[in-house]
C-alpha distance (Angstrom), angle and dihedral (degrees) to the residues before:
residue distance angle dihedral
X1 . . .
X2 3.86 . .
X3 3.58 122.5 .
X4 3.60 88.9 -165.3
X5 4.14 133.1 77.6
X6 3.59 101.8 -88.5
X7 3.70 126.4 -121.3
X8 3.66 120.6 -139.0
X9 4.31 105.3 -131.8
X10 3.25 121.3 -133.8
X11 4.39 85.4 -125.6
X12 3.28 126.6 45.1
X13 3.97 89.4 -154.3
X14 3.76 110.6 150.8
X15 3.69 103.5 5.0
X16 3.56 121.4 110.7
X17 4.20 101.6 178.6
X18 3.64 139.1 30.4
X19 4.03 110.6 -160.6
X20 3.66 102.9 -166.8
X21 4.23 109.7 -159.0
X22 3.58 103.3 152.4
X23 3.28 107.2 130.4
X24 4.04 132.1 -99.8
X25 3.98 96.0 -61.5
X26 4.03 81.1 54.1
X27 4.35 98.4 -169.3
X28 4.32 81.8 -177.2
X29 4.26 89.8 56.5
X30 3.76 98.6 40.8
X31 3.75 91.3 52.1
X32 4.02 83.5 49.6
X33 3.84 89.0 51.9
X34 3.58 97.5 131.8
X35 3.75 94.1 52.8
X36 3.76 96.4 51.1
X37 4.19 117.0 31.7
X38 3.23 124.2 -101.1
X39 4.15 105.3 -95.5
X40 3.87 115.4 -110.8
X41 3.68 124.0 -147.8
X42 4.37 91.1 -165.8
X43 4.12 80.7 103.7
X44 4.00 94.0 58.9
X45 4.37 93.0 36.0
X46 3.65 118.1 113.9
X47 3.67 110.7 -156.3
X48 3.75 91.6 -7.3
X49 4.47 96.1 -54.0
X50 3.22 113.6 105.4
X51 3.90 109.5 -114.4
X52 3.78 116.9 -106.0
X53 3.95 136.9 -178.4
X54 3.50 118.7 -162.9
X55 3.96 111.2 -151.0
X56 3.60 137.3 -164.2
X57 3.46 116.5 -143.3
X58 4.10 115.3 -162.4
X59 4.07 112.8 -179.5
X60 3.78 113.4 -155.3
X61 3.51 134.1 -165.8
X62 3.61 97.7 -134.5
X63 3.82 142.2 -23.4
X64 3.84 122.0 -138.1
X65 3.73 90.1 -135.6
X66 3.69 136.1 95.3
X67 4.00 112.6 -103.1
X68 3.48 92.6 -133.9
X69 4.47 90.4 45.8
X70 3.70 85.1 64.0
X71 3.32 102.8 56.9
X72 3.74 98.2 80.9
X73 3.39 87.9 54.8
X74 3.57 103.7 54.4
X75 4.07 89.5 40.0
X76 3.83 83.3 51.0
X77 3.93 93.7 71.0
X78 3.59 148.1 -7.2
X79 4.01 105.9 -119.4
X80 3.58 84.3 85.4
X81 3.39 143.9 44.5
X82 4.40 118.7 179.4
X83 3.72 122.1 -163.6
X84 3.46 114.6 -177.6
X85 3.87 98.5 -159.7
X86 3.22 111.5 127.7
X87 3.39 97.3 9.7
X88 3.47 98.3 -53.2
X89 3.90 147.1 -28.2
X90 3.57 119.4 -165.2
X91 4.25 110.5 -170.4
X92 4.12 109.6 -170.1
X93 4.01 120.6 -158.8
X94 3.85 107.0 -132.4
X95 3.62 134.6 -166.7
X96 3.87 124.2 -129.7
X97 3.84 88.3 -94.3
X98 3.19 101.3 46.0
X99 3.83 88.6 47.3
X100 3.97 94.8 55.2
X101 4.04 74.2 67.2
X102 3.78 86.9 74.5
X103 3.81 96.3 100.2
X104 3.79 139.0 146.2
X105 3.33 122.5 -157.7
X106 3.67 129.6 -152.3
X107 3.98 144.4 -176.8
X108 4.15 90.5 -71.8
X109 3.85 95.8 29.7
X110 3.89 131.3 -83.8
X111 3.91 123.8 7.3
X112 3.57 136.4 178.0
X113 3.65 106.1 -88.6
X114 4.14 122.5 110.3
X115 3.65 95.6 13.7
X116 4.11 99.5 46.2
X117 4.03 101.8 25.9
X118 3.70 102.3 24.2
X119 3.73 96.3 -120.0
X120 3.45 122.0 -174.4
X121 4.10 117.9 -118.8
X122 4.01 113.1 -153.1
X123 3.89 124.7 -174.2
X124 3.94 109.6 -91.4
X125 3.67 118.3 157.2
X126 4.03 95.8 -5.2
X127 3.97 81.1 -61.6
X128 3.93 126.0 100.5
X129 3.58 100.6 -121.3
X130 4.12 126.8 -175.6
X131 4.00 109.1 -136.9
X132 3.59 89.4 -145.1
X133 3.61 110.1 57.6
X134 4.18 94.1 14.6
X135 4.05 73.9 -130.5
X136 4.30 117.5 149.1
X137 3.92 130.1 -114.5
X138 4.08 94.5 -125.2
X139 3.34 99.5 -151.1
X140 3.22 96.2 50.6
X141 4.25 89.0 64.9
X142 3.84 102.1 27.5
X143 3.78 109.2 94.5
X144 3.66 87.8 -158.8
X145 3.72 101.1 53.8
X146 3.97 112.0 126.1
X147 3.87 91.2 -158.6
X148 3.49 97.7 57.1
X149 3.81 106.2 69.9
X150 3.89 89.2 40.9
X151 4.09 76.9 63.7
X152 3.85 90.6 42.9
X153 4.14 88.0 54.4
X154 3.82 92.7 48.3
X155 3.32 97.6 50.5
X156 4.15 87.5 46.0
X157 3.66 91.7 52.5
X158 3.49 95.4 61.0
X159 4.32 99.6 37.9
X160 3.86 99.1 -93.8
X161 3.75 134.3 112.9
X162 3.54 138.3 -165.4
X163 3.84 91.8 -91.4
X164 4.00 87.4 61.6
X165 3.90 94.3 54.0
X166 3.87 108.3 111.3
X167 3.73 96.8 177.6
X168 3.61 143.9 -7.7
X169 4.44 126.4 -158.9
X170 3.62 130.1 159.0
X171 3.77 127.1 -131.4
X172 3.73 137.3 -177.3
X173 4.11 119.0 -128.6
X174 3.16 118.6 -148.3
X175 4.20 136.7 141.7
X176 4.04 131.7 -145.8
X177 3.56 128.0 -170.1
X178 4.21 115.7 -114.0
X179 3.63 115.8 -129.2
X180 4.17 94.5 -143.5
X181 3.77 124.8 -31.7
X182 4.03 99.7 -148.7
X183 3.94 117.1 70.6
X184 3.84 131.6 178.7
X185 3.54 94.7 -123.9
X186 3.80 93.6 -177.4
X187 4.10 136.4 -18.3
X188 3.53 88.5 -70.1
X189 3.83 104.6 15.6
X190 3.55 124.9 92.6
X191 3.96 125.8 179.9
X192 3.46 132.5 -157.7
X193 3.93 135.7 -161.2
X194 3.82 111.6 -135.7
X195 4.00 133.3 -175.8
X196 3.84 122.0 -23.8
X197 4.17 83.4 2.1
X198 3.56 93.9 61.2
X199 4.09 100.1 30.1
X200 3.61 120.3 15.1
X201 3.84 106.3 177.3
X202 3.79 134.9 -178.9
X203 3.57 106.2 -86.0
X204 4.00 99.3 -129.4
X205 3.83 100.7 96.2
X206 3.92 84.5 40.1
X207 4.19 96.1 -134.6
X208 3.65 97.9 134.2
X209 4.08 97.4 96.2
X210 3.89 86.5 39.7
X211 4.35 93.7 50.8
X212 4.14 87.2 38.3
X213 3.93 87.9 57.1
X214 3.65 98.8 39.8
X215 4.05 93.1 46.9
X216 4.05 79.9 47.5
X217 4.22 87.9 57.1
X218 3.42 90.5 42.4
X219 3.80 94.0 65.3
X220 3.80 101.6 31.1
X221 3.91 85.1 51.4
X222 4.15 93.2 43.9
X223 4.34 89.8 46.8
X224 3.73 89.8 48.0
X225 4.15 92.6 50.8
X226 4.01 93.6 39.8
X227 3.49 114.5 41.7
X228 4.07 113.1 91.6
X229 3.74 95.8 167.4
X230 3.88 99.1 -84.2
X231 3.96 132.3 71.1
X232 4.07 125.9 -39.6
X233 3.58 118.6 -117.1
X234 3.75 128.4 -149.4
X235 3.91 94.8 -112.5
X236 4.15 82.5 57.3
X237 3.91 83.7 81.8
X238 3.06 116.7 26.9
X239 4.44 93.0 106.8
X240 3.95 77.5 56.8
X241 3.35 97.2 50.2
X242 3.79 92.7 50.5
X243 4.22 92.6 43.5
X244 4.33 81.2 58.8
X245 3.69 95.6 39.7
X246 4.48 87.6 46.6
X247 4.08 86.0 41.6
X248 4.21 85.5 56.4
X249 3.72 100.2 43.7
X250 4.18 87.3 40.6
X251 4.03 93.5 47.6
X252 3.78 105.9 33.4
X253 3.41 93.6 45.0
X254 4.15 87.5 52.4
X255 3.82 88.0 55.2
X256 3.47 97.5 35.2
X257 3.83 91.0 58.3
X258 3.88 85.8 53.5
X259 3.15 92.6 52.8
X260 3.89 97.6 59.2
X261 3.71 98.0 26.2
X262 4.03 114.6 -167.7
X263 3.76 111.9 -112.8
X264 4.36 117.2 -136.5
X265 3.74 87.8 -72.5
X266 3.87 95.0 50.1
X267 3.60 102.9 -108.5
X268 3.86 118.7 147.2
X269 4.34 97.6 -114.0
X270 3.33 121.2 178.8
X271 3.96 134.3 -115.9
X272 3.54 93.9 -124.7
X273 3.51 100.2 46.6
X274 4.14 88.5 48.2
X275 3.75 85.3 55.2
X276 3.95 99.7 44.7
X277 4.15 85.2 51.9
X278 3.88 86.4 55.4
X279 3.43 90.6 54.3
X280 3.71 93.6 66.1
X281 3.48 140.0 62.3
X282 3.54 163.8 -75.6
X283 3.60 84.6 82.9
X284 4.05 118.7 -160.2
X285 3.66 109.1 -163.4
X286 3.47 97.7 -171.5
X287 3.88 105.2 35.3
X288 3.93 80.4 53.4
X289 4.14 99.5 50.8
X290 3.71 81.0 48.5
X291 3.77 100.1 50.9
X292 3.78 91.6 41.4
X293 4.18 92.4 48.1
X294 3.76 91.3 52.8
X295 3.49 95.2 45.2
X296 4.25 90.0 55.0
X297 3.91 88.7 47.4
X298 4.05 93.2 52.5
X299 3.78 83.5 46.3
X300 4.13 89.8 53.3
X301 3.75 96.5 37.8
X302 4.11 83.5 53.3
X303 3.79 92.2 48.4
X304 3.74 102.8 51.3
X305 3.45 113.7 167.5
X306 3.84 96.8 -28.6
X307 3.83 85.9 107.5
X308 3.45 112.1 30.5
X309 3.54 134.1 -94.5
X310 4.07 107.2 -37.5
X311 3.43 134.2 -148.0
X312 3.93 116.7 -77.2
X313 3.72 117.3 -100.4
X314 3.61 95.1 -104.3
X315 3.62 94.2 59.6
X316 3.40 94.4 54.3
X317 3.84 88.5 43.8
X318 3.58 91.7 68.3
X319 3.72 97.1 41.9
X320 3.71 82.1 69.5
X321 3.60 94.6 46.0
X322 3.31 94.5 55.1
X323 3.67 96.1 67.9
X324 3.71 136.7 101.6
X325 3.75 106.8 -105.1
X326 4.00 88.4 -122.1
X327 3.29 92.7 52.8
X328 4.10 91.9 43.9
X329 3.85 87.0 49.9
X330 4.29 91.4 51.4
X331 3.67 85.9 45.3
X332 4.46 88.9 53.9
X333 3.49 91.5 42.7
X334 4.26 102.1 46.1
X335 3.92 79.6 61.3
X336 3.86 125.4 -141.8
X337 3.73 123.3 -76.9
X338 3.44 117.1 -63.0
X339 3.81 99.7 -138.8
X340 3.21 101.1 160.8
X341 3.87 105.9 49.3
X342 3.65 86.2 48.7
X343 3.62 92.6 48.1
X344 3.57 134.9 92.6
X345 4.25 150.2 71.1
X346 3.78 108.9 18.9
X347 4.14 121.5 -130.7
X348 4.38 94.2 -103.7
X349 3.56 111.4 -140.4
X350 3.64 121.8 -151.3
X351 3.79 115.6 -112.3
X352 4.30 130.4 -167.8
X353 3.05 126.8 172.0
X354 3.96 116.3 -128.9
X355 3.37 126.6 -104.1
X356 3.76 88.3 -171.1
X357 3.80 127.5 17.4
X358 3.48 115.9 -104.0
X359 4.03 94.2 -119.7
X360 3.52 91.6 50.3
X361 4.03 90.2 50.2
X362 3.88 102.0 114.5
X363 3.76 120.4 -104.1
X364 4.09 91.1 -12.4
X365 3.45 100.5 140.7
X366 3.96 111.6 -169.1
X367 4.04 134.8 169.6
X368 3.82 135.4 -164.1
């Protein structure tokens, strides 16, 4: 394991595998670009673009409700998505207006900070401040911001306030279909790409950690069967290669379907359109409380006791009330989960259990 960046050598003398884990903006596979493809996004284009989300992403320290209370609400819609890890992650789907909100603002006026580099803004001085540029999250000060009290509500819905926010950053989600993820590096070098390297998905089903630790079986399992003490051959992974190339087809297509959910009459609509038409009017308080509040009880009645006792209905009742009616309306239109379209078989990964441990395999020689 190296902590470090690695450094591709100019010889591959001695080393038999290349695990590459470094993350999505992988600095270890784009220097081995000729060995694996360059990715191409044409699978996740609509109309020839591309398709992008751009996300907010507001850390807080803590939120005064139960984890298991809030999970209604996130399955209940698709504005909003609330991880409680570490005390609490709240991402927010924004539309290409609302993103050109994403400013920073420094000494002689706006900079590229948040909305360029993905800075992070903490609280300093009732301001949200990056550390890096000493720049200022704009919504955050301009009294006529429209983004800002859609941020407010979010944060409301699931028991946080503005004094609880930690941080807030900005990143764009968006998928693109690998090529291959095992190269012959060298005669005797193979390398492989693992995790967010090999598979970086859109967060909203949450699968990465699940495809990252499968595609990390996959390997373990496929060194332990192969290696007889001399050189790898190509054919020695070519099950592996089809686990990674099943896990992208299963898991991209998951998110992908997300991402352009069908609408009653089963066309493909997307996110960011659902969220622009919540924006605007008419606006029907009451039909909307009412359409939201059955839409949490389904979710309850489908969860049981798989999570724990829930909140009672009434609770939940006025966490709906309690919402600005654009926000409500957003919340209608993004839709609920849809479970069951995105549901189904599971990519099985082969498992063995070793007879010998692969560090104590003799003359394997193996780097991630």
């Amino acid at each position: 394991m190296l902590p470090q960046a690695y450094t591709v050598p100019s010889r591959w003398d001695g080393l038999h595998v290349l695990a590459i884990a470094d993350g999505a903006r992988s600095a270890t596979r784009e220097s081995l670009k000729p060995h694996f493809g360059t990715p191409s996004r044409e699978l996740f284009s609509v109309d020839g673009s591309p398709l992008d989300e751009r996300v907010l992403g507001i850390r807080v320290v803590s939120s005064k409700v139960l984890d298991e209370h809030t999970v209604p609400l996130t399955v209940a819609q698709n504005r909003f998505l609330f991880n409680s890890m570490g005390g609490g992650f709240i991402n927010m789907r924004l539309t290409a207006e609302e993103a050109s909100e994403i400013v920073a603002l420094g000494a002689n006026g706006p900079i590229a900070c948040i909305g360029r580099f993905g800075c992070t803004m903490r609280p300093e001085g009732g301001r949200f401040v990056c550390d890096r540029h000493r720049s200022v999250f704009k919504p955050s000060v301009d009294k006529l911001s429209y983004l800002w009290p859609r941020i407010l509500d979010g944060l409301r819905f699931f028991g946080a306030g503005a004094a609880d926010v930690v941080g807030i950053t900005s990143f764009t989600l968006g998928m693109q279909q690998m090529s291959k993820f095992t190269a012959q590096l060298a005669p005797s070098t193979y390398g492989f790409l693992l995790g967010d390297a090999a598979n970086s998905l859109h967060f909203w089903p949450g699968r990465g950690l699940n495809t990252g630790l499968k595609s990390a079986q996959s390997l373990a399992v496929t060194l332990l069967q192969r290696w007889k003490g001399r050189g790898f051959r190509a054919a020695d992974f070519a099950q592996h290669e089809g686990t990674m190339q099943q896990l992208q087809y299963r898991e991209k297509s998951r998110a992908w379907t997300t991402m352009l959910m069908p609408d009653p009459d089963g066309m493909p609509r997307g996110i960011e359109d659902r969220i622009r038409d919540g924006l605007t009017g008419p606006f029907d308080r009451e039909a909307l409380v009412a359409e939201m509040f059955q839409r949490v009880k389904d979710i309850k009645a489908r969860m049981g006791d798989r999570m724990g006792p829930l909140a009672t209905d009434e609770w939940y009742l006025g966490r709906i009330q309690a919402l600005d009616v654009r926000t409500l309306k957003v919340m209608v239109e993004s839709g609920a989960w849809i479970t069951r379209e995105i549901g189904g078989d599971e990519v099985v990964v082969p498992t063995a259990a070793p007879e010998v441990p692969v560090g104590l395999r003799p003359g394997l020689s193996l780097v991630s």
